[in-house]
Steps between C-alpha positions, in 0.01 A plus 500: 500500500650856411441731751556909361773694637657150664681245369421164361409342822228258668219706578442380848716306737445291790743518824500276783546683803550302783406134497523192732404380813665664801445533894281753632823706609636479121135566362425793794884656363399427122178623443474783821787714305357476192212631716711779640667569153137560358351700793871714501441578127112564516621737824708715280288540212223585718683732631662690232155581375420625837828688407447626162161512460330590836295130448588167624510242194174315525631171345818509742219551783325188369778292457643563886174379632543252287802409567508533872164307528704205294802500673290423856297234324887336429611602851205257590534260295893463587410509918271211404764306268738540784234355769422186289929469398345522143718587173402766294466466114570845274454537170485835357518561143490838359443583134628816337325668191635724279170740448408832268315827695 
């Protein structure tokens, strides 16, 4: 697929993030700083609207509540993993798209 402007390249892309089964403590370190990378990021955008334009950025709003609301669910579901001496399985693909405006 030709993309304009780009080169010659696959159009989309898959990427495998993290994947494999792990102990709550290697899960809870995993997947609670990609957390904190995400909530860090949506922080700063947020606030450099606040910044430049005298609004917060409503989609950076969204996505903190989001995000914050997810990462207890995980915190949960780690403390419970940890009870029981379960493993936890990851797999988290991400696909990439190249995309036109």
């Amino acid at each position: 697929m030709k993309t304009q402007g780009a080169p010659q390249q696959q159009a989309s892309h898959a990427l495998s993030l993290i994947e494999g089964e792990f102990t709550a403590a290697e899960a809870r370190e995993q997947l609670l700083e990609l957390y904190q990378h995400n909530i860090r990021y949506h922080g700063k955008r947020n606030f450099a609207s606040q910044i430049r334009q005298g609004n917060p950025d409503s989609y950076s709003e969204s996505k903190l509540r989001e995000l914050n609301d997810a990462r207890l669910s995980t915190i949960e579901l780690l403390r419970i993993a940890d009870e029981l001496g379960l493993k936890i399985k990851i797999e988290s693909d991400i696909k990439v798209s190249l995309t036109q405006d």
